[in-house]
C-alpha positions in Angstrom: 77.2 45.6 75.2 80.0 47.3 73.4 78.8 49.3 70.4 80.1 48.6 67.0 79.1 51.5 64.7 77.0 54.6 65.0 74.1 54.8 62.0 72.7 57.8 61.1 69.4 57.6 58.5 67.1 60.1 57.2 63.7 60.5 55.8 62.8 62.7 53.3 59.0 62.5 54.2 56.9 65.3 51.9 55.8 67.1 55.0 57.8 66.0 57.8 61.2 64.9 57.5 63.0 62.7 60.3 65.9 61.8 61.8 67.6 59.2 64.0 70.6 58.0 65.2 71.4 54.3 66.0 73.7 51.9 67.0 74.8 48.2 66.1 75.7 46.2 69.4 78.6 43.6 69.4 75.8 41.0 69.0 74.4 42.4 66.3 71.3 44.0 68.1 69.7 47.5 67.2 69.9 50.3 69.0 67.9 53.3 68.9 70.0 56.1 70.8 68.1 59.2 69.6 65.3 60.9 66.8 63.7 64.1 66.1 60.8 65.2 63.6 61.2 68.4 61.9 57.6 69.6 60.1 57.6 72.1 56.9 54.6 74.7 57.2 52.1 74.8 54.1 50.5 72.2 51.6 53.0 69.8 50.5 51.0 69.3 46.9 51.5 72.6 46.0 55.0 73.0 45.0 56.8 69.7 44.1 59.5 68.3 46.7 59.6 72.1 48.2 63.2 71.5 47.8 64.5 75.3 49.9 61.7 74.2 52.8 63.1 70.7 53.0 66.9 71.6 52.6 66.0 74.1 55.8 64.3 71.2 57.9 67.8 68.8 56.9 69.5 71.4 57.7 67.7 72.3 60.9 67.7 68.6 62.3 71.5 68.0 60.8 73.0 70.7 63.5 70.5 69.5 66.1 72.3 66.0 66.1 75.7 67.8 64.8 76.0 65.2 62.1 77.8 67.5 59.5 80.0 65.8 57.2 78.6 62.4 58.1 77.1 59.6 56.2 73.8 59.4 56.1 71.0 56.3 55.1 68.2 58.4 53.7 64.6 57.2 52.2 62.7 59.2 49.4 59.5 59.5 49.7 57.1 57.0 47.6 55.4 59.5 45.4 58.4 59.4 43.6 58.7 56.0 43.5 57.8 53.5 40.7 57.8 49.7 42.2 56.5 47.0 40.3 57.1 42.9 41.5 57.4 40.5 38.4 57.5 36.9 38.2 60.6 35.4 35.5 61.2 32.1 34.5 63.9 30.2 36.0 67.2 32.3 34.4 71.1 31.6 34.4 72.8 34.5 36.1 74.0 35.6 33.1 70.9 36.5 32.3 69.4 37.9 34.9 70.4 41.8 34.0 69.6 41.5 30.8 66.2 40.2 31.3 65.4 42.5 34.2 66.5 45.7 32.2 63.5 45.1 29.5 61.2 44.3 32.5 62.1 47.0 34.1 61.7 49.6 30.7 58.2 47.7 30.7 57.7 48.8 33.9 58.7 52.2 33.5 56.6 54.8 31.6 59.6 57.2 30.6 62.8 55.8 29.2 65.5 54.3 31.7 68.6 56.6 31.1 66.5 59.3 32.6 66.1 57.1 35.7 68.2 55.6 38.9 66.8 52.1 39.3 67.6 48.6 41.3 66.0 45.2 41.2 66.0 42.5 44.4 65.3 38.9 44.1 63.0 38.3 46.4 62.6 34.1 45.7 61.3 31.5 44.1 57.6 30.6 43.4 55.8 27.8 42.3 59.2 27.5 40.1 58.9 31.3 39.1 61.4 33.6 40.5 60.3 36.5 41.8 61.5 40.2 41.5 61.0 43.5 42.5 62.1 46.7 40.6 62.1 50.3 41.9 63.0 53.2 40.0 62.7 57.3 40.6 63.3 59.6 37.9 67.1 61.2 38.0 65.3 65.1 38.2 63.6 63.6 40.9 65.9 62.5 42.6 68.7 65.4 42.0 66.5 67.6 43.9 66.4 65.6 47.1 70.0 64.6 46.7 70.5 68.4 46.7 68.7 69.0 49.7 71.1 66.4 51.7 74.1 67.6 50.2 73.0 71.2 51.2 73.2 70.1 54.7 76.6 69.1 54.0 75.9 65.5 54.9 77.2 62.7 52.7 75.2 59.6 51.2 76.0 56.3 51.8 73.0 54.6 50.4 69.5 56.1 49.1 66.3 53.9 49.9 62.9 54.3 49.0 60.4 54.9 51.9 57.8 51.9 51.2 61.2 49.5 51.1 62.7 50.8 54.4 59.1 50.0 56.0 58.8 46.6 54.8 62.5 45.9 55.8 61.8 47.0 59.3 58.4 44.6 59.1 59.8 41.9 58.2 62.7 42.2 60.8 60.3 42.9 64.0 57.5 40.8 62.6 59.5 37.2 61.7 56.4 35.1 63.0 53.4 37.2 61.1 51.3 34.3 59.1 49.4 34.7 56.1 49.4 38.3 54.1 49.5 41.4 56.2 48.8 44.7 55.2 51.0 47.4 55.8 49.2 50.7 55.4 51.5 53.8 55.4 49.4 57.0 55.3 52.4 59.8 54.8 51.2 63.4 53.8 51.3 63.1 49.7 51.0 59.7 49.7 49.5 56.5 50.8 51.7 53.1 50.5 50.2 50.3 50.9 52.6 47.0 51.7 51.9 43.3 51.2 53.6 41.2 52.5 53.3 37.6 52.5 56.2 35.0 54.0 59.4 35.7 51.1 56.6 37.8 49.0 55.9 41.8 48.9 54.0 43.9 46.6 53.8 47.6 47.3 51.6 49.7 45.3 50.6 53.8 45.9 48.0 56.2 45.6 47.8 60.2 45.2 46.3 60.3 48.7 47.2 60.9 52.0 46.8 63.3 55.2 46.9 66.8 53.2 44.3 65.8 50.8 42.2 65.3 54.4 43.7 69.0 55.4 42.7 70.2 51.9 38.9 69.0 52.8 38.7 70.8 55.7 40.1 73.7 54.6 37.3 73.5 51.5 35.0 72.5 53.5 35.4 74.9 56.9 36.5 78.3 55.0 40.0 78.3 56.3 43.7 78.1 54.6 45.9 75.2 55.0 48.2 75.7 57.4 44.7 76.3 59.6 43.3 73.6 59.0 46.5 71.0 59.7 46.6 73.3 63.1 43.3 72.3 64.0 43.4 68.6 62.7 46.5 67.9 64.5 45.3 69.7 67.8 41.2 68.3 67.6 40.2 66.4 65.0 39.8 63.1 64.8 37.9 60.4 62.9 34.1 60.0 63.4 32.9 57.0 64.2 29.5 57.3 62.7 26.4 55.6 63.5 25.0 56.3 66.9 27.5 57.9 68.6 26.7 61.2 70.1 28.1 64.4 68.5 31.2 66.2 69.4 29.6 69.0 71.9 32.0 71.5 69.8 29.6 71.9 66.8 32.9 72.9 64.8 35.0 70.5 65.6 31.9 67.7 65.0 32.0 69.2 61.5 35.5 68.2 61.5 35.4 65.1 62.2 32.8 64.5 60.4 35.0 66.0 57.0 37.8 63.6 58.2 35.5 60.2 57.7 34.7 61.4 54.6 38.4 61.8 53.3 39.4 58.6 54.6 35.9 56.8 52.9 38.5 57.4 49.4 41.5 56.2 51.3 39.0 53.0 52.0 38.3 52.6 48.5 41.4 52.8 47.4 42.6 50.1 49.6 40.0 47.9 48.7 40.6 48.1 45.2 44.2 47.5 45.3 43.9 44.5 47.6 41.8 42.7 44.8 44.2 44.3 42.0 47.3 42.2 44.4 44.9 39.2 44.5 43.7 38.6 40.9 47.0 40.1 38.8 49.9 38.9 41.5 48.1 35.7 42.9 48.0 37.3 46.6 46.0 35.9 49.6 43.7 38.1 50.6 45.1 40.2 54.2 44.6 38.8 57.3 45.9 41.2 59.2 46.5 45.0 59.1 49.2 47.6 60.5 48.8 51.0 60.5 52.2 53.4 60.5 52.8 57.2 59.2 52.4 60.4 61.0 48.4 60.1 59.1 47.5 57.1 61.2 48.2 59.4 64.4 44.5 60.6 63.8 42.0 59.4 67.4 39.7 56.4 66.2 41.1 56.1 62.6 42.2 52.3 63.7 38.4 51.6 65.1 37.0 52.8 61.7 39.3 50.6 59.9 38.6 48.0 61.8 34.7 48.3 60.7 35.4 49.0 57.0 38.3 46.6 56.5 36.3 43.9 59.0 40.1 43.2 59.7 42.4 43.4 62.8 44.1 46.6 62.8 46.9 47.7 64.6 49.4 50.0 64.9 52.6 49.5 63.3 56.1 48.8 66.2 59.3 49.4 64.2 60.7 49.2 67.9 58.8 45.7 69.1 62.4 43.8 68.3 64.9 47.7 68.9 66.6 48.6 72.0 66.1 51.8 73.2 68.5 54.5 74.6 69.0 56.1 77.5 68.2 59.4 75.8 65.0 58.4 74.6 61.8 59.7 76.1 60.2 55.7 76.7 56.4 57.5 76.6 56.8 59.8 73.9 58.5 57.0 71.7 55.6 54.2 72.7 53.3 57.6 71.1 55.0 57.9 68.1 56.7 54.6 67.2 54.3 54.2 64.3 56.0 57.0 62.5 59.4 55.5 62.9 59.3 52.5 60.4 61.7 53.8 57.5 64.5 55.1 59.8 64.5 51.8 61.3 64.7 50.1 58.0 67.3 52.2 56.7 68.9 51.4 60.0 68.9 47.5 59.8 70.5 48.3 56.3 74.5 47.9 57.8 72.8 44.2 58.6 71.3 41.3 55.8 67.7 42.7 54.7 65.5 41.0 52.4 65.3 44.0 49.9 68.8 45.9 49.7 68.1 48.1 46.7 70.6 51.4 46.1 69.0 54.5 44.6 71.8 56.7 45.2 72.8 59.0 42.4 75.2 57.6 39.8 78.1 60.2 41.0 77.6 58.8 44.9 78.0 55.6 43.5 81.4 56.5 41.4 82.8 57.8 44.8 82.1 54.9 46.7 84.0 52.5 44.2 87.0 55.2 44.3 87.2 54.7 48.3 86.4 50.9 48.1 89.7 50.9 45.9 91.8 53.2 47.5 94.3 50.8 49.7 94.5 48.4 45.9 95.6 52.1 44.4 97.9 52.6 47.2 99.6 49.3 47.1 99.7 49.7 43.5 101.5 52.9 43.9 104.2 51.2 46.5 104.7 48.3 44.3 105.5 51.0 41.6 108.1 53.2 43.5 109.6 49.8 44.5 109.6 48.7 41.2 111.3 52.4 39.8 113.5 52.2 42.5 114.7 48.7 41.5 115.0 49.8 37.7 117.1 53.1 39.1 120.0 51.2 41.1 119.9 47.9 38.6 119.8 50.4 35.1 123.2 49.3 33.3 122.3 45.8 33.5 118.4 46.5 32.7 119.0 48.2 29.2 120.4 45.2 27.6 117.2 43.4 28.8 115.0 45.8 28.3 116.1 46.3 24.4 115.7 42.3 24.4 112.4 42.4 25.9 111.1 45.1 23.4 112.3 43.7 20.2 110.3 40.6 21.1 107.4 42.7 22.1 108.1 44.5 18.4 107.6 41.5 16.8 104.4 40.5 18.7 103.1 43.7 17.8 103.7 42.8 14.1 101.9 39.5 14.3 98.9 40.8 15.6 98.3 44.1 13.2 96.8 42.3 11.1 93.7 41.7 13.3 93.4 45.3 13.5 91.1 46.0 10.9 89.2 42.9 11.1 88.3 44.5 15.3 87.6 47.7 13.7 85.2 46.3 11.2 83.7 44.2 14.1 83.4 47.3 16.4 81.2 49.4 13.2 78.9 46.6 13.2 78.1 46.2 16.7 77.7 50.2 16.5 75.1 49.5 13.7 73.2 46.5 15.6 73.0 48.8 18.7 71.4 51.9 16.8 68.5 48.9 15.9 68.5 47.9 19.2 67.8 51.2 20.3 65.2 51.6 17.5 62.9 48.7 18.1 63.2 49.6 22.3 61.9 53.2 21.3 58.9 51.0 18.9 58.2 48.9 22.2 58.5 51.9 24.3 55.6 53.9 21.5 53.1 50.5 21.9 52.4 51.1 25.7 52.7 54.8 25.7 49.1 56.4 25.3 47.8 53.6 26.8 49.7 54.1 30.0 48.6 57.9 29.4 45.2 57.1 29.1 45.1 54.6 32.7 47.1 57.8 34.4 44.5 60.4 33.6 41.2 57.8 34.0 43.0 57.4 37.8 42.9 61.1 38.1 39.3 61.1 38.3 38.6 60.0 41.9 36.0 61.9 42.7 32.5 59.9 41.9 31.3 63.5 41.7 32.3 64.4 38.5 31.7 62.9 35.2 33.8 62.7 31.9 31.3 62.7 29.3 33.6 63.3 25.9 37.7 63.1 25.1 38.7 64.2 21.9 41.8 65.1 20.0 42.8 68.2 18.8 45.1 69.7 16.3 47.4 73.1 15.8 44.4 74.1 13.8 41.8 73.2 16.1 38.3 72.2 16.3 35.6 75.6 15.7 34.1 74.8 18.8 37.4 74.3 20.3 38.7 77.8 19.3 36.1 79.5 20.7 36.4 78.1 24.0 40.0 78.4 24.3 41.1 81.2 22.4 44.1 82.1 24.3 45.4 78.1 24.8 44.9 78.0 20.8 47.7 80.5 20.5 50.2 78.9 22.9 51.7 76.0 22.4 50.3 74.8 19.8 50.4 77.9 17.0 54.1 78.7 14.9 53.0 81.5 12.4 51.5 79.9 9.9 49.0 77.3 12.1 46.2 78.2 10.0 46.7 76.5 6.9 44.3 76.6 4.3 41.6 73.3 4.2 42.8 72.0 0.7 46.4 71.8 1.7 45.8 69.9 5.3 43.7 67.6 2.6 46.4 66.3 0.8 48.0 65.4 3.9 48.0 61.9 4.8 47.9 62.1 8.6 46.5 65.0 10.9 48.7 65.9 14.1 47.1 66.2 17.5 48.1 68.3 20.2 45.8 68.3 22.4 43.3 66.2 24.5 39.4 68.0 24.7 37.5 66.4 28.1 34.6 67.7 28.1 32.2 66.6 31.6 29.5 67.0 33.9 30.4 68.2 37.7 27.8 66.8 39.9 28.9 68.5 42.9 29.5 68.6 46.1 33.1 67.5 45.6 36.4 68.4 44.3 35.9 71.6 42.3 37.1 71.3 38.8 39.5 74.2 38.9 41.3 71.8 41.9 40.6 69.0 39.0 42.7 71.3 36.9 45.4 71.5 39.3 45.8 68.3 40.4 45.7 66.8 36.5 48.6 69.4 35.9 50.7 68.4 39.0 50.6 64.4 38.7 50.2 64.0 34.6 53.7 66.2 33.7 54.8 63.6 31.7 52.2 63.4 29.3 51.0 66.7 29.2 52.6 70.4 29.3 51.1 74.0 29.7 52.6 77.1 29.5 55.0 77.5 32.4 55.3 81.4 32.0 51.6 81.9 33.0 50.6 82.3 36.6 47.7 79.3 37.9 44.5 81.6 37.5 45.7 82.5 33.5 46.0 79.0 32.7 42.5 78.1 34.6 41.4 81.0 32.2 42.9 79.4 29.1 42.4 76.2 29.4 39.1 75.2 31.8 35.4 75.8 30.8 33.7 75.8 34.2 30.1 76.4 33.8 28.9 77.1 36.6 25.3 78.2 37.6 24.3 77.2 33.7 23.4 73.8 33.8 22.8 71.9 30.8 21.3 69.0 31.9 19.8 68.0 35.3 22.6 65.7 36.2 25.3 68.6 37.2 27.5 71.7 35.9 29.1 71.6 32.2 33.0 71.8 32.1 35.5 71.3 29.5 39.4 71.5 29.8 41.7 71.3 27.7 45.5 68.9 28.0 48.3 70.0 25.8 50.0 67.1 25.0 53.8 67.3 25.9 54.6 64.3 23.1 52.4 65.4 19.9 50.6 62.7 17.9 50.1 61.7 13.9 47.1 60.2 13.2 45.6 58.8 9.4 43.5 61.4 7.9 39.8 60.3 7.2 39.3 59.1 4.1 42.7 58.4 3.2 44.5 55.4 2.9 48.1 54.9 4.2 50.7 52.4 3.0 52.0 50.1 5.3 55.6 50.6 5.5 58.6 48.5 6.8 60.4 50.2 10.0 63.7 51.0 9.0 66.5 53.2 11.3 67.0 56.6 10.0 
């Protein structure tokens, strides 16, 4: 079959990035002609998107395939992401941006202008139509864009990971009945992928195969990068029960660690799949795939099998792909489960059900410039055409031309008058936007703390430890606060004159709060609350904000009470920690009582 066009597609994965290279047939068949994996040593929580260590590995796998200067498909990985699936009323076209674009500032918990986002349609239900709306925050996505573009490859469209997988489901999977599960468990991240006939839902949790690594590492008295060694070279999942023990005591311990870790993952999945089926009207999954480089684990597809009481299997991207001469057949049939989202950014350059753009607004601007480049350059023929004509006919053109502009003279005349009457219009549609913007920022304030409030309660995953008290706290502080946190008290919260007298923060009629006190028991064993610490700084940095001049152990000094060895009660350990809040708070002062007050635009 003669080949058409050669694809190349990328994904950004948070600790192993991949690439592939395929072709589209003259039939309109998929061809897989070549792929490589390129894996970034250390923990991939620990420092954001890693952006030098991933621009290295796109760099590295760019000149293995000597793809410089060409145009890439590239996925971003779904800890980034934000997907939610709505269902509208029945709307005119005309109205479908404009309803979408509040759904989708519903959806979102920061405001859209700092965000690239796309909707799809995905059909009609029960009368309903049906939508889906992803979004990733523009610093987000800046750094990964700069990590392509530091391999000097150019974007032609930007997908997210968990939308490339169910595109490449849906295309090798046309006959699946009922709801099927997808489960993707990446390195940061697990996406989990519903999909049922026209239908999808995908939803993601902070947990994946280095929180696993992490565990043993905790658990065995080893770094990180020692720990993935040893998982990727002998662990595997233990199957419990009465199966004999590993004769490796060590490695037993290990697998033994790794059930554990993926107990959570269980949980999580199970609670999710009844969020899908009570708040989207889901079926219940009747069939489940595994895919990610996490699922690669020995036995992890029997266990879910016995948990999920489910079929499980693992996930071909490939069952409906040609594959290339160049292509190992073996070590593909191994690792075809980790392939999914370059084969959906592949099937891109055909129809897909979802065909969403997240590419930056500037890679956009530069595709419309080439999509009009042979209008412009007709335009520009017509032009030296028409100067040419105007050169050789010019004595007989200027009596025309002066005819032609006195009647254009006298148009202009007519119409000055609607000038002002424009202007005026274009000051009050200035004014009417400024409201607009106003009562979006009001509807934007209603949903705010709760949203903050669901985000930190989901931090707490660990049934080990407790949260026992939250309370707020001012620039001034509470006594018992100040003594705990002395050094937090005096940054960020302090300005010079913080301790205003008690008679003057009297008369005020609201008290601001900067701060969120938890205060809980750590029942232990389990996630330490120092790792607590970290991970509530790493995944909550849009509500709350620390000090980014101090190094990790000063702000675990200033901001987390961990006691430790002095229990209070028989239940666990005492801790407190302290959350500055990175959007301070008013709230009424006790015993004073606040006029209500129309909202009106400053």
């Amino acid at each position: 079959m003669a080949e058409k066009k050669s694809i190349l597609t990328l994904n950004l994965g948070s600790q192993r990035v991949g690439m592939a290279r395929f072709g589209i047939s003259g039939k309109g068949g998929v061809l897989l002609k070549d792929y490589a994996f390129c894996e970034m040593a250390g923990d991939p929580t620990a420092d954001g998107t890693r952006r030098s260590s991933l621009t290295e590995a796109v760099k590295q796998l760019t000149a293995q395939f000597k793809a410089a200067e060409s145009e890439v498909n590239y996925a971003v990985p779904g800890q980034f992401l934000i997907a939610k699936f709505v269902k509208l009323p029945p709307l005119a076209e005309d109205q479908v941006d404009k309803i979408v674009g509040f759904e989708a500032q519903q959806a979102v918990p920061f405001p859209l202008a700092e965000t690239v986002w796309d909707y799809q349609l995905m059909g009609k239900s029960g009368g309903e139509v049906e939508v889906g709306i992803v979004a990733i925050r523009s610093e987000h996505l800046s750094e990964l864009h700069g990590a392509v573009e530091g391999a000097r490859l150019e974007a032609n469209l930007v997908d997210g990971a968990p939308v490339a997988l169910y595109n490449a489901f849906r295309y090798n999977y046309p006959d699946a009945q009922g709801c099927s599960l997808l489960i993707d468990l990446g390195a940061r991240t697990t996406n989990l992928i519903f999909i049922e006939g026209h239908r999808a839902f995908i939803n993601s949790f902070q947990t994946g195969g280095a929180s696993i690594t992490q565990s043993i590492a905790r658990e065995m008295g080893m770094d990180y990068d020692a720990a993935e060694g040893r998982k990727v070279t002998e662990g595997f999942v233990n199957l419990g029960g009465n199966y004999a023990d590993h004769e490796d005591p060590e490695v037993d311990a290990m697998s033994k660690v790794i059930r554990n870790a993926l107990l959570k993952v269980h949980g999580e999945i199970t609670r999710r799949t009844n969020a899908y089926r009570s708040q989207q009207g889901g079926s219940a999954p009747s069939a489940v795939y595994l895919a990610g480089a996490g699922a690669s684990l020995p036995y992890l597809k029997e266990v879910f099998e016995e948990k999920l009481r489910l079929p499980v299997e693992y996930f071909n991207p490939l069952r409906n792909v040609a594959v290339g001469p160049r292509v190992n057949p073996e070590q593909v049939g191994a690792e075809a489960h980790t392939l999914g989202e370059l084969v959906g950014l592949a099937l891109r350059e055909m129809a897909c059900p979802m065909e969403l753009d997240l590419a930056p607004v500037s890679v956009k601007a530069a595709k419309d410039v080439g999509a009009k480049k042979p209008r412009l350059y007709l335009a520009a023929a017509c032009l030296l055409a028409g100067l040419g004509s105007l050169w050789v006919y010019n004595n007989s053109a200027t009596s025309a031309f002066a005819r032609e502009t006195a009647k254009y003279e006298n148009e202009i005349e007519k119409f000055a008058k609607y000038d002002e009457q424009i202007k005026e219009q274009e000051k009050r549609q200035k004014v009417e936007e400024a409201r607009a913007d106003y009562y979006t920022g009001v509807i934007n304030d209603r949903s705010f703390w709760v949203n903050m409030m669901n985000a930190l309660n989901a931090q707490f995953a660990d049934e080990k430890i407790w949260i026992t008290q939250i309370s707020m706290v001012g620039p001034k502080g509470e006594p018992t606060v100040d003594a705990l946190f002395p050094n937090a008290y005096a940054y960020p919260f302090s300005t010079g004159a913080a301790k205003a007298p008690a008679a003057a923060a009297a008369k005020s009629s609201t008290i601001p709060v900067a701060a969120l006190h938890i205060g809980g028991i750590n029942r232990g064993p389990g996630e330490d609350v120092p790792t607590l610490f970290a991970k509530l700084r790493e995944n909550l940095k849009d509500y709350f904000e620390f000090d980014t001049t101090k190094t990790d152990d000063d702000l675990r000094n200033d901001y987390v009470v961990n006691q430790v060895g002095s229990a209070s009660t028989k239940e666990g350990y005492d801790f407190q920690i302290l959350l500055p809040l990175k959007r301070k708070l008013e709230v009424p002062a006790p015993g004073i009582k606040t006029k209500t007050k129309t909202a009106t635009k400053k």
